[in-house]
C-alpha positions as CSV (number, residue, x, y, z in Angstrom):
1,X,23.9,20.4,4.7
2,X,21.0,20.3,6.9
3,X,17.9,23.5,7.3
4,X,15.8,24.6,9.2
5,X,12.6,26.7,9.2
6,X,10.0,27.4,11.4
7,X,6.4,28.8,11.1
8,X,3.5,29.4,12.9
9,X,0.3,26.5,12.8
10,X,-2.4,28.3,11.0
11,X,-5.5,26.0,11.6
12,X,-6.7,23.0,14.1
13,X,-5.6,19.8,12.0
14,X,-3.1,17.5,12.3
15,X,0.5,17.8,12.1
16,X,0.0,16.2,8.6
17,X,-2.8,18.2,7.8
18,X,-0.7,21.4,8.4
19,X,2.1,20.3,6.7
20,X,0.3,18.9,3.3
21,X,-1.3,22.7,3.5
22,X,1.8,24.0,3.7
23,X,2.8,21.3,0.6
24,X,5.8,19.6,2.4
25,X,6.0,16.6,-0.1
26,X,5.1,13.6,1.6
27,X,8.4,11.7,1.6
28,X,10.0,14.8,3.3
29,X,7.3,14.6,5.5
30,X,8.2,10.6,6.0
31,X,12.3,11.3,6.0
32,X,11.6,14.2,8.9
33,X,9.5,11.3,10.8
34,X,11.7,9.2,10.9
35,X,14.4,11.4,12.2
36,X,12.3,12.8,14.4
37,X,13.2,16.3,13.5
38,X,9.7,18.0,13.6
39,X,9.0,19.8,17.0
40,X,5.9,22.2,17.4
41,X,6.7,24.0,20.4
42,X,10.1,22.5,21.1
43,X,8.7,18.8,21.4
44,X,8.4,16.1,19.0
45,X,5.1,15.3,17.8
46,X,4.1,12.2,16.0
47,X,2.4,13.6,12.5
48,X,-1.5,12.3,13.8
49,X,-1.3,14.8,16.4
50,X,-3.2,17.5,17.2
51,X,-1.8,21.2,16.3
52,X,-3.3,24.7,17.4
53,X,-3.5,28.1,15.5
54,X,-0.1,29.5,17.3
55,X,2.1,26.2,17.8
56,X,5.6,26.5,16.6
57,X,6.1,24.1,13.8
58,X,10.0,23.7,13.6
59,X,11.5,21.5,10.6
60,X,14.8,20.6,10.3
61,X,15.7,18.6,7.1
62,X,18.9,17.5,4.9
63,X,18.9,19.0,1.3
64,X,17.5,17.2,-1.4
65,X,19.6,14.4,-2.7
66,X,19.5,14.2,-6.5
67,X,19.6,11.1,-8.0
68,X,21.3,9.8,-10.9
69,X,19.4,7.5,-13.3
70,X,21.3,4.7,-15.1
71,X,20.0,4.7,-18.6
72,X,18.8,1.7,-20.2
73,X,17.9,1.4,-24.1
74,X,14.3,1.7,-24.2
75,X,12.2,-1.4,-25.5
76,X,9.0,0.8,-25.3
77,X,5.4,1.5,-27.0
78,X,5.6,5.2,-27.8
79,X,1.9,6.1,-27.8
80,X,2.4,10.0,-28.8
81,X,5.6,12.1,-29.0
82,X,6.2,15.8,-29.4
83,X,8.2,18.8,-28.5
84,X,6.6,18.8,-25.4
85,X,5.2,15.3,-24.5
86,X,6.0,11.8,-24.5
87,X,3.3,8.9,-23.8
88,X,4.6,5.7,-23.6
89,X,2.8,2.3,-22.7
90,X,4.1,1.0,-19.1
91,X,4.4,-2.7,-18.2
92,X,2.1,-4.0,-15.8
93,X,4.1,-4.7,-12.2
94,X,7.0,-2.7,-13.7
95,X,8.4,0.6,-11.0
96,X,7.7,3.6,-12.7
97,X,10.9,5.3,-10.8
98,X,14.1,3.7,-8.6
99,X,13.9,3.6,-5.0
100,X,17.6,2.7,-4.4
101,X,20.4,4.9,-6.5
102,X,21.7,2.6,-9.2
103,X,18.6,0.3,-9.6
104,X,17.3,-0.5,-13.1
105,X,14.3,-1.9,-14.6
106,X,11.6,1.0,-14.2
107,X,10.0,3.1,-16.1
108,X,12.4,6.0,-15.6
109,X,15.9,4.2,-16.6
110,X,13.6,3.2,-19.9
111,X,12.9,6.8,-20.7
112,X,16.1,8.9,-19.5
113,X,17.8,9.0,-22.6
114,X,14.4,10.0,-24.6
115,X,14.3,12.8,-22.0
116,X,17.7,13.8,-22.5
117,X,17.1,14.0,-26.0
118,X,13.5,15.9,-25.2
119,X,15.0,18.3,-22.8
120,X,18.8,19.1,-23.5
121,X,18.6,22.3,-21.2
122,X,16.4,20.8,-18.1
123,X,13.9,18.3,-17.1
124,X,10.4,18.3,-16.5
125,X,8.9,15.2,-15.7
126,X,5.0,13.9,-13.9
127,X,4.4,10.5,-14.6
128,X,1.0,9.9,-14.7
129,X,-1.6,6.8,-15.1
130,X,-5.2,7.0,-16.9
């Protein structure tokens, strides 16, 4: 199903500029790029371009595909786990998420089933390095 939504450019930035201030995640930003289905005023525009206070930013986008991870048992160190929280120590070199649908070996295929287990009802998840 595709969308579309328009608005009105609220500063003198970039295309990008305008849309990270309007937080379109950055791979939409990419996927909509590629596709060429940002106009402002009717017109593509390549994202480094220039945008005025009163262009017409126009985006039209597919919905949100949402991917299937195939679980994998976990061979982790589990730093700290709670409720809430799971730290776990990730491999040097290893993906932290799948970029094609039925890969394996990341970080993510290693801890869906401790998420499942974590969060019955939904999931939360913001992978982070320190």
């Amino acid at each position: 199903m595709l969308f579309q939504t328009s608005a009105i450019a609220q500063n003198h930035a970039s295309l990008r500029d305008q849309l990270q201030d309007w937080l379109i995640p950055r791979k939409r930003q990419h996927q909509m790029r590629v596709a060429q289905t940002i106009q402002v005023n009717g017109h593509y525009r390549h994202l480094n371009e220039p945008v005025k206070n009163g262009d017409l930013i126009s985006l039209t986008y597919d919905e949100l595909v949402h991917r299937t991870y195939v679980p994998e048992t976990p061979h982790l160190n589990i730093r700290y786990e709670d409720d809430d929280l799971l730290i776990v120590d990730k491999t040097a070199g290893m993906k932290t998420h799948p970029n094609q649908p039925g890969e394996t070996g990341t970080l993510m295929n290693l801890i869906w089933l401790l998420f499942q287990r974590l969060s019955p009802t939904g999931l939360i998840w913001q992978p982070a390095a320190y």
